[in-house]
TORNUGU-936933 format. One record per atom (N, C-alpha, C): z, x, y. Coordinates in steps of 0.02 Angstrom, whole numbers, plus 50000, padded with zeros to 5 digits. Layout:
N
ZXY
...
END
This chain:
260
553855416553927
553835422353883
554105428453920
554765432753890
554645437653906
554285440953925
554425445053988
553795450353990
554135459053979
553735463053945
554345468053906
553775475753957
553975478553993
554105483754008
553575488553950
553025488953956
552725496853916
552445500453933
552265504153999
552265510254017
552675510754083
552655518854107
552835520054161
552125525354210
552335521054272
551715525054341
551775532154330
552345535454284
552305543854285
551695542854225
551685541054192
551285542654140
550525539854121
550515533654160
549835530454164
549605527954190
549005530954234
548475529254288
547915523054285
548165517954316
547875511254302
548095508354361
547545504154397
547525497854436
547765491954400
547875490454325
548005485954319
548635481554274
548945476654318
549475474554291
549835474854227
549205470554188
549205470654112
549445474954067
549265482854113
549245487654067
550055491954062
550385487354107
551285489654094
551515485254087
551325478954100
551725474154085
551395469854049
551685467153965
551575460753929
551355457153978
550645453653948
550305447353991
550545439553969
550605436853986
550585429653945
550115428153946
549615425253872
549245421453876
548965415953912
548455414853959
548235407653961
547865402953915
547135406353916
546905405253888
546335407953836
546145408953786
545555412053741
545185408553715
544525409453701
543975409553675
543405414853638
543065413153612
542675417853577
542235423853624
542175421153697
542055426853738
542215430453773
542975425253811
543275427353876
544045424053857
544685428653891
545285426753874
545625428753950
546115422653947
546445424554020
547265424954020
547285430254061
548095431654057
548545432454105
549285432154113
549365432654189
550025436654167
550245440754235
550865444554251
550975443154321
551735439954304
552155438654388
552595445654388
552285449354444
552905454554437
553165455254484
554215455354486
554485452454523
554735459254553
555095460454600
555445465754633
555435473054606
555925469154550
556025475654507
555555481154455
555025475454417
554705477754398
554025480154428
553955478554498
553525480154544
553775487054563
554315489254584
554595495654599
554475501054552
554535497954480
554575501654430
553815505954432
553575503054414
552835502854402
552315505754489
552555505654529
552195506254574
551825500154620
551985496154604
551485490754644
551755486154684
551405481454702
551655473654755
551805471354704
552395466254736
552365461354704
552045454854689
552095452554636
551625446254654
551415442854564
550695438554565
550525437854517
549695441254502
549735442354445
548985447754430
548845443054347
548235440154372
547815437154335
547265441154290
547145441154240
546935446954209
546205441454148
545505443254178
545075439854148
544795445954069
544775442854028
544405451453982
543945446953948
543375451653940
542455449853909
542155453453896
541795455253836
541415459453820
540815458853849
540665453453875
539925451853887
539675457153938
540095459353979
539615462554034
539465470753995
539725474053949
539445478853904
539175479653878
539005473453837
538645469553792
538005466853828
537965467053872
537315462353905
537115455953873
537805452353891
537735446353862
537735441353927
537155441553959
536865438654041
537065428954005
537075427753956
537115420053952
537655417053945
538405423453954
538875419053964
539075421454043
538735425654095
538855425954152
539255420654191
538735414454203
539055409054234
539555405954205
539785407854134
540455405254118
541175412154146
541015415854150
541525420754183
541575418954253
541015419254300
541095416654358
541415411054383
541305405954334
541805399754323
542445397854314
542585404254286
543365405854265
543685411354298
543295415354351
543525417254395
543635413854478
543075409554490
542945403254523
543675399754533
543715396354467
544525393154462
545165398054472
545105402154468
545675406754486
545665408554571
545215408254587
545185410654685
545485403354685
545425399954680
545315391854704
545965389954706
546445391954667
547155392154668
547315393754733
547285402154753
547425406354782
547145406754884
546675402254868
546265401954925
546535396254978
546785398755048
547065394755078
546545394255139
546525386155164
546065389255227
545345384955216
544845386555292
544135387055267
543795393155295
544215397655324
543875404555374
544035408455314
543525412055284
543655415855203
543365421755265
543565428855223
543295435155235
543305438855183
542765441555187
542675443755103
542565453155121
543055456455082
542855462355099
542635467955053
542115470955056
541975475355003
542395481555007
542605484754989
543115492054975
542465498054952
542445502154960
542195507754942
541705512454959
541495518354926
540725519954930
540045517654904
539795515454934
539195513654918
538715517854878
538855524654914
538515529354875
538415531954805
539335531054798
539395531054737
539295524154690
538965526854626
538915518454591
539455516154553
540065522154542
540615514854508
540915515354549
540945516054632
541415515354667
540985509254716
540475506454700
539855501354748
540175495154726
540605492954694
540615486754671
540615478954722
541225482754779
541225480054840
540815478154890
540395484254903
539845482954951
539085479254909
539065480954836
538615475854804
538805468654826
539395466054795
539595458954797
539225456754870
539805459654922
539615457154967
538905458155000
538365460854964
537935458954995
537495451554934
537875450554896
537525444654877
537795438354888
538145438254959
538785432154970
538275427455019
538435421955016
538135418655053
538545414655118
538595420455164
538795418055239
538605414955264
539195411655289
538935405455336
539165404055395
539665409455436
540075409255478
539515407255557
538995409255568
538435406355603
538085401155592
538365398955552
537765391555520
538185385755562
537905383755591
538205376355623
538355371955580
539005368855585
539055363655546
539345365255490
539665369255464
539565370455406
540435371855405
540275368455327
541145367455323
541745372855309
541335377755269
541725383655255
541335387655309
541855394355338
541735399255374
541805405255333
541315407655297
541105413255257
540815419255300
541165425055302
540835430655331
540905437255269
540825442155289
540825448155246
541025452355302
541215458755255
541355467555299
541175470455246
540995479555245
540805480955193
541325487655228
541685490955234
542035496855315
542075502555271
541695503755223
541585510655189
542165515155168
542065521355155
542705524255136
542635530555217
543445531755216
543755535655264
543255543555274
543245545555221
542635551855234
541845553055266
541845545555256
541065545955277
541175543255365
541635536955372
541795536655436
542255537755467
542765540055439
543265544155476
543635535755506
543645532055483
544015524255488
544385522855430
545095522355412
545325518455369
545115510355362
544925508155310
544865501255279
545165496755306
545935496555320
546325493155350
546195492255431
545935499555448
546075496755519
545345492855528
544795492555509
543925490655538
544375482555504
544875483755446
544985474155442
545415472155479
545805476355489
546445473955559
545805470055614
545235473655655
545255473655697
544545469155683
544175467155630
543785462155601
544175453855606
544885455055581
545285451055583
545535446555636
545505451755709
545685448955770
545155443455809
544625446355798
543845443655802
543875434755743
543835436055682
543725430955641
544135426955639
544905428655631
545395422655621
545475421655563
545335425755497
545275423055434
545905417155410
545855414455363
546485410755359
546535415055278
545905417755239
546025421155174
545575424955196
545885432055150
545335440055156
545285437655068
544815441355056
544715442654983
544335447954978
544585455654962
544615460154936
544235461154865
543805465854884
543425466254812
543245474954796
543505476154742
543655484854732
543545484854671
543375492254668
543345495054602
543975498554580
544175494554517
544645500954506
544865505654427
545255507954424
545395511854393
545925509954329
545485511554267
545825509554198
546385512554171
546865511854119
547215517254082
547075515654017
546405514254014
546125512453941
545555513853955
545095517053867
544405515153893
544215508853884
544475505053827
544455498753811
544415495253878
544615496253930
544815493153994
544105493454017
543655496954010
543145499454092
542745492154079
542465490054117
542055486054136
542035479654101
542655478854059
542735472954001
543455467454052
543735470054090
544175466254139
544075464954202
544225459154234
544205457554301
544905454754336
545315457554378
546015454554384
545885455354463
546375448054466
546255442654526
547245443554540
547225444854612
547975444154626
548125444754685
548635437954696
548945438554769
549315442454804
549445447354769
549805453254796
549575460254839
548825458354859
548415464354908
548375469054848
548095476054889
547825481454853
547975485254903
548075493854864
547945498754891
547495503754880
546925503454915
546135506154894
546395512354875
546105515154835
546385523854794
546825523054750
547285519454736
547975519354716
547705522954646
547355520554603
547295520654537
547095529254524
546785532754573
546525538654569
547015543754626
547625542254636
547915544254693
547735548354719
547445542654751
547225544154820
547295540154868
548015536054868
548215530754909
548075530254998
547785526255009
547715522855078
547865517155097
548125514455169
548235510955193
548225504555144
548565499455127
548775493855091
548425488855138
548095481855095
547895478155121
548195469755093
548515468755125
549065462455072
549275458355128
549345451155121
550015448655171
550215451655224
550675456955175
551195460055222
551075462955284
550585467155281
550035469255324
549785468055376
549345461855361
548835459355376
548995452355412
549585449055387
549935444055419
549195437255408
548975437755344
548325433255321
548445432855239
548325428555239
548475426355143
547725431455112
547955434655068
547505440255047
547465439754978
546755440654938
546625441154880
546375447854853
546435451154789
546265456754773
545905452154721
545165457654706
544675454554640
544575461154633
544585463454589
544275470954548
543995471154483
543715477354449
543315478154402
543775483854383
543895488054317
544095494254335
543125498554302
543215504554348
542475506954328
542385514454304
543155517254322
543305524354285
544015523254264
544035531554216
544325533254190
544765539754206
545275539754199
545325546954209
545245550654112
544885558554123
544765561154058
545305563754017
545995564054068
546495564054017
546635558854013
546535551954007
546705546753970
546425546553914
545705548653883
545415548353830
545585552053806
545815559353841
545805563853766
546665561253726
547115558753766
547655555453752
547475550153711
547175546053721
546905539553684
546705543253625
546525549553596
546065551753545
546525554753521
546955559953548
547225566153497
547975565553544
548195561453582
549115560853592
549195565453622
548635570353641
548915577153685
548915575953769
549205574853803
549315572053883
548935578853921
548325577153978
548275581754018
548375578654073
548075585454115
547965584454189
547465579354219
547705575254260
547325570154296
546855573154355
546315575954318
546015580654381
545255576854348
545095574854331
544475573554307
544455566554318
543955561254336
543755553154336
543135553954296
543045549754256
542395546754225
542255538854211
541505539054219
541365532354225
540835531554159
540535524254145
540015523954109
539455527754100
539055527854045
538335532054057
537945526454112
537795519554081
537795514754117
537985510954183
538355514254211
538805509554249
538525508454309
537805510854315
537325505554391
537265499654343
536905499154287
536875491354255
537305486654278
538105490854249
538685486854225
538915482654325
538675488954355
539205486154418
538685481754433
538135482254446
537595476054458
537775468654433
537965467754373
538205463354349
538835460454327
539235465654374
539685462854400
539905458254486
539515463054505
539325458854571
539345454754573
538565453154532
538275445654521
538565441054505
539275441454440
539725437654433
540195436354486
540385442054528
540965440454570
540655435454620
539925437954644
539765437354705
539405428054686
539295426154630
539275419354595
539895414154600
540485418154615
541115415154566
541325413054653
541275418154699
541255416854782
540895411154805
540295411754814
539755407954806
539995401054790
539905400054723
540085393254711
540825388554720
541375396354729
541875392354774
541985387454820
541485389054876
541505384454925
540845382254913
540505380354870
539875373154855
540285367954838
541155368654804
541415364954741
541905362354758
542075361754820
542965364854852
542825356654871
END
């Protein structure tokens, strides 16, 4: 399927693939639908991003507090790392502030991961980092994983961030999985250090949520009038929402290597 070009990075602030480029269908159901974008050189330039492929999960359930199809999202995010996952030395990294709650998504997950990099015997080598944001420690992200990296040996990082919608339809209803790294801030420019391959010289996964908004996207979404990107907003909700997102990501990890 074609993939057709509909926005441009001057005009709309989004982490995610989908939202400039036609997805192709995988697959749908009555709860959860999955979609993918390969974006190649050109349309990676266009748009602002890596190149690569961006897997795109969408569900109402986690808005909805619909906790009984949880383990079916995790499942279908599960199968998507499982592709992507090379190796048995995994490193799993959380991105963000903790402090803040739609920016916690990262350091939640990873504290519900179940490491095993000390366990004798044990077939997968599961660790975590959680390396906060640059203000509070005056450390870029990249470098506490550069130098986490030298120590562990990962053979896969997997990256887990919050990010940033160009929809409201988008907040907390998508999860996109992609081999193409991340650049923590990007969506709120406020770009830092890139964490991908290229980088890192380690096969790297990005998993995100998006958890704000910017407020001139809504009032655009409402009345077509374009403002200034000076404002972020998140859910009234969104300690609930990121909690249970975690739980899914940090499930979908989890049972990766029980299944492998």
């Amino acid at each position: 399927m074609k993939k057709i070009l509909k926005n441009s990075a001057k005009t709309l602030s989004s982490d995610l693939a989908c939202e400039f480029i036609r997805a192709k269908k995988i697959k749908q159901d009555d709860i959860l639908s999955l979609s993918e974008v390969y974006l190649n050189e050109e349309n990676a330039k266009l748009i602002g991003k890596n190149k690569g492929k961006y897997v795109t999960l969408d569900t109402s359930a986690v808005i909805e507090g619909r906790e009984e199809y949880y383990n079916r999202i995790a499942s279908a995010i599960k199968n998507e790392l499982k592709k992507l996952v090379v190796g048995n030395t995994i490193l799993v990294v959380g991105l963000g502030n903790y402090k803040l709650e739609a920016d916690s998504l990262g350091s939640k997950t990873c504290s519900m991961l179940n490491v095993t990099r000390k366990i004798v015997d044990s077939e997968f080598c599961v660790c975590s980092v959680t390396p906060g944001v640059i203000g509070a420690t005056g450390i870029e992200s990249f470098e506490v994983v550069k130098g986490v990296c030298k120590t562990v040996e990962p053979s896969t990082i997997i990256v887990v961030d919050s990010l940033c919608a160009g929809s409201v339809s988008r907040l907390l209803t998508s999860f996109q999985i992609s081999n193409a790294g991340i650049v923590p801030g990007s969506g709120v420019e406020n770009h830092r250090m890139e964490l991908s391959s290229r980088t890192l010289g380690v096969n790297v996964i990005s998993l995100g949520v998006p958890t704000v908004v910017y407020m001139s996207t809504i009032i655009k979404e409402y009345s077509g009038i374009p403002g200034e990107r000076n404002i972020v907003v998140s859910p009234k909700d969104i300690d609930f929402m990121i909690k249970d997102c975690s739980i899914i990501i940090a499930n979908a990890i989890n049972s990766l290597f029980l299944t492998q």
